[in-house]
Each structure stands twice: as structure tokens, then as C-alpha cells.
C-alpha positions in Angstrom: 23.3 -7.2 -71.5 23.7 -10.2 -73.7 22.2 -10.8 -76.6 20.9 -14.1 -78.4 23.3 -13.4 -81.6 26.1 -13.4 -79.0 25.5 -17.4 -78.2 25.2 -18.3 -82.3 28.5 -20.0 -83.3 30.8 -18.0 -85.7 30.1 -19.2 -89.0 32.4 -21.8 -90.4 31.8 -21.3 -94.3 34.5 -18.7 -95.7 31.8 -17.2 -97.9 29.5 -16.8 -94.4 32.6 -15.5 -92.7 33.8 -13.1 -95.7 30.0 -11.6 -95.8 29.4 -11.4 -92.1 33.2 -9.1 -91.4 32.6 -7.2 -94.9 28.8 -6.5 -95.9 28.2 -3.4 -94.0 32.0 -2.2 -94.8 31.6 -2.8 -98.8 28.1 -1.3 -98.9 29.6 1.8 -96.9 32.5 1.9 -99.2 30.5 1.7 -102.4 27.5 4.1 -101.5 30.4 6.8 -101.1 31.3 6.0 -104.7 27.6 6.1 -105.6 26.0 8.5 -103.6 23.1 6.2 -103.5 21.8 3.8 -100.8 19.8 1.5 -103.3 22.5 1.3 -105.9 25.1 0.6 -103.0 22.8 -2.2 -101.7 22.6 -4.1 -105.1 26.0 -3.5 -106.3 27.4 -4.7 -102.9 24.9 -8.3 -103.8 26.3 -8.5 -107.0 29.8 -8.4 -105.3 29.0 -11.1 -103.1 27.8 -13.2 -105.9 30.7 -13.1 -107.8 32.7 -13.4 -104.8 30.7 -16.7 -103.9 32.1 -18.1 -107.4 35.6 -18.1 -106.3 37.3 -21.2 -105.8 40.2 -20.0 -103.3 37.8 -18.2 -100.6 39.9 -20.3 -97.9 43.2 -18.9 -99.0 42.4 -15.4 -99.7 44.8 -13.2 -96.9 43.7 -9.7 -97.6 39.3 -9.9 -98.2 38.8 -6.0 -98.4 41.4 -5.8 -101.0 39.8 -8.8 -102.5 36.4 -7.4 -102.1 37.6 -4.2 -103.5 38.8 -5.8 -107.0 35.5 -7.5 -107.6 33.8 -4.7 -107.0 35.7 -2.0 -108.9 34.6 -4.9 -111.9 31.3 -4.5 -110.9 31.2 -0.8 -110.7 32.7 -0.5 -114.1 29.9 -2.9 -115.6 27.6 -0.8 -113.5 28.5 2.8 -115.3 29.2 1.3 -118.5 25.6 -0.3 -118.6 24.3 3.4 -117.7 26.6 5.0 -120.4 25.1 2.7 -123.0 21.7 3.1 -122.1 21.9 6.9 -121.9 23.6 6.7 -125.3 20.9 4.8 -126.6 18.2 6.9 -124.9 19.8 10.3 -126.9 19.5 8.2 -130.1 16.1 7.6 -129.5 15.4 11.1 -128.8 17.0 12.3 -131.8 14.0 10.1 -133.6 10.7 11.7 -135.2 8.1 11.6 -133.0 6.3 9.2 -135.1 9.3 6.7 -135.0 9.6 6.5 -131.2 9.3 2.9 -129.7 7.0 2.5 -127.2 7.3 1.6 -123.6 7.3 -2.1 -123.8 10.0 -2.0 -127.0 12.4 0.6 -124.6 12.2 -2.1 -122.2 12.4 -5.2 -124.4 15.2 -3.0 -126.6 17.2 -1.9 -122.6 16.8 -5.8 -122.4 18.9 -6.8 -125.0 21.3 -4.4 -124.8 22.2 -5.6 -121.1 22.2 -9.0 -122.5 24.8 -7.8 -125.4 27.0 -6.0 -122.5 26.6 -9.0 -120.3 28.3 -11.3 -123.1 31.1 -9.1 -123.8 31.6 -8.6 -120.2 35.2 -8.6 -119.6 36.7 -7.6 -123.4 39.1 -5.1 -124.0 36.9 -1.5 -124.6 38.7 -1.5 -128.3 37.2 -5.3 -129.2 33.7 -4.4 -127.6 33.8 -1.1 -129.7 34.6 -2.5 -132.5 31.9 -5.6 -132.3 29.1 -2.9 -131.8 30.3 -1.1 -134.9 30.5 -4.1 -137.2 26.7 -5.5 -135.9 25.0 -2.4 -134.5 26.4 0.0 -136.8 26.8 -2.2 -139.6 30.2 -0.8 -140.4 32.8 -2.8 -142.8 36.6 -4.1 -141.2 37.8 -1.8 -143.3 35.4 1.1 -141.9 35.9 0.1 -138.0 39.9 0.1 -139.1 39.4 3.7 -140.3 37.5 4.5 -137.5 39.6 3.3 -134.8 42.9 3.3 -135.8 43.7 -0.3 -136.7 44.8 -2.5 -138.9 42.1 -4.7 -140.8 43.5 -7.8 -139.6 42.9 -6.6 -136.0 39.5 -5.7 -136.4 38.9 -9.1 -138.1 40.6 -10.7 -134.9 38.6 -8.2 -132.4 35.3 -9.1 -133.6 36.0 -13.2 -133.8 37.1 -13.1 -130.4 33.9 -11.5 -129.7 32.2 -13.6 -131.6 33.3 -16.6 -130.1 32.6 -15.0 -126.6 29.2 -14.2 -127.4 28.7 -18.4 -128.3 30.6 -19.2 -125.4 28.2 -17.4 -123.2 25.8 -18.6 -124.6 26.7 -22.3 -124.5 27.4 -22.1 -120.6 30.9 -22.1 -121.1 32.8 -19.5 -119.5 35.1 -17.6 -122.0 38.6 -17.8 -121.7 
């Protein structure tokens, strides 16, 4: 029996081509990393999106392994947005009751904290860390050097290149 989809032209676009071979392959290779359908579903989009970015999708030889890169970046953004949520979440347990935001400050508060994550997106864990202690925690250099092991003058370079991240995202540039 033939179908109608058999009589459709290939499609001549490399991002068309590189979605129509690999969809179904990346969504089954990331929900047995997940262990969850919806997750799989949105985290093989946000693949795709970044993948659509890309300059070179004419030259690229190998696409699963291509594929695979992006979205091991986008798994890690994935668990390290869930680690910092739940961190927050236990913080906001540890509150009195009469201190506890409400619903529409969680979500507003979950907000910006995906917004801060999205910014620094792409830093070493050591220049993130030691941005959130300087402006979350309010921690000195000095402190943050203590803390993690460093010398002052690193932490002062850490948190500028942060910094100027943050601005660049903001801006529209892209951070180099």
C-alpha cells in the first residue's frame, strides 16, 4: 500500500532533514535518560532549537553525535535548573510559617531564578558559584575566597566575567 507521505519530496533544508532522520531517535534516547515522556518531548524541542542556531548544519558529518553534544548541554541546564529550585524550595521550608511566600511570589521568585541560570548559562560551576555567593549570599571576595579555595584576585575575576555576561545577555549580545 502506498501512502501520501511516500509522494512528498525529501526535504531539502538541513535543519528539515536533521529533524525528520533524528526526532523520534533523540526523544527515544533522552526519555531513557529521563524516565519521562513529557520531559523527553521538551528537552528533545529545546535541542532542536539550539540545533537550528547553528551556522554549519550543511557540513555537519556525524548529526547523532552532533545531536548528542547539544543535548547533553541541555540536560545539564535541565538538572541544574531542578537542583537550584529544589535548593531553594528546602530554604523556603526551613522559613517560619509566617514568612513563607505565597504562591504567586514562588512563581515570580522560580522566575527569576531561571532567568539568573539562563544568563550564566555556559560558565564554569566555580564562576557561577562564586557570583551567587557574592549577590545572593552577600558574601565578601575575601569570604567566597575562603569559601572556595581561591585566591581573591580570582574571585574578583570570576564574578566580573559574570558580570559582564549577565550585561551581555542582556544587551542581545551573545557572550564570548
Amino acid at each position: 500500500m502506498i501512502r501520501m507521505a511516500d509522494f512528498r519530496a525529501p526535504p531539502q533544508d538541513p535543519f528539515q532533514l536533521l529533524y525528520a532522520q533524528n526526532h523520534q531517535w533523540l526523544e527515544r534516547w533522552l526519555r531513557r535518560r529521563l524516565d519521562c515522556h513529557a520531559d523527553a518531548q521538551d528537552l528533545t524541542h529545546d535541542t532542536f532549537v539550539r540545533s537550528w542556531k547553528s551556522s554549519r548544519l550543511e557540513q555537519i558529518e556525524e548529526p547523532r553525535a552532533f545531536l548528542c553534544v547539544i543535548a547533553k548541554r541541555v540536560l545539564c541546564t535541565f538538572w541544574r535548573r531542578g537542583e537550584l529550585e529544589r535548593s531553594y524550595l528546602q530554604a523556603l521550608a526551613s522559613l517560619p510559617g509566617d514568612c513563607s511566600p505565597s504562591e504567586e511570589e514562588l512563581a515570580l521568585l522560580r522566575e527569576a531564578l531561571e532567568s539568573i541560570d539562563a544568563m550564566l548559562d555556559g560558565l564554569p560551576a566555580r564562576v557561577r558559584h562564586a557570583f551567587l555567593l557574592n549577590r545572593l549570599e552577600g558574601m565578601t571576595h575575601q569570604q567566597i575566597a575562603s569559601e572556595l579555595g581561591a585566591s581573591v584576585a580570582s574571585i574578583e575575576r570570576w564574578i566580573k566575567r559574570a558580570v559582564t555576561q549577565c550585561y551581555l545577555v542582556q544587551m542581545g549580545s551573545s557572550p564570548a
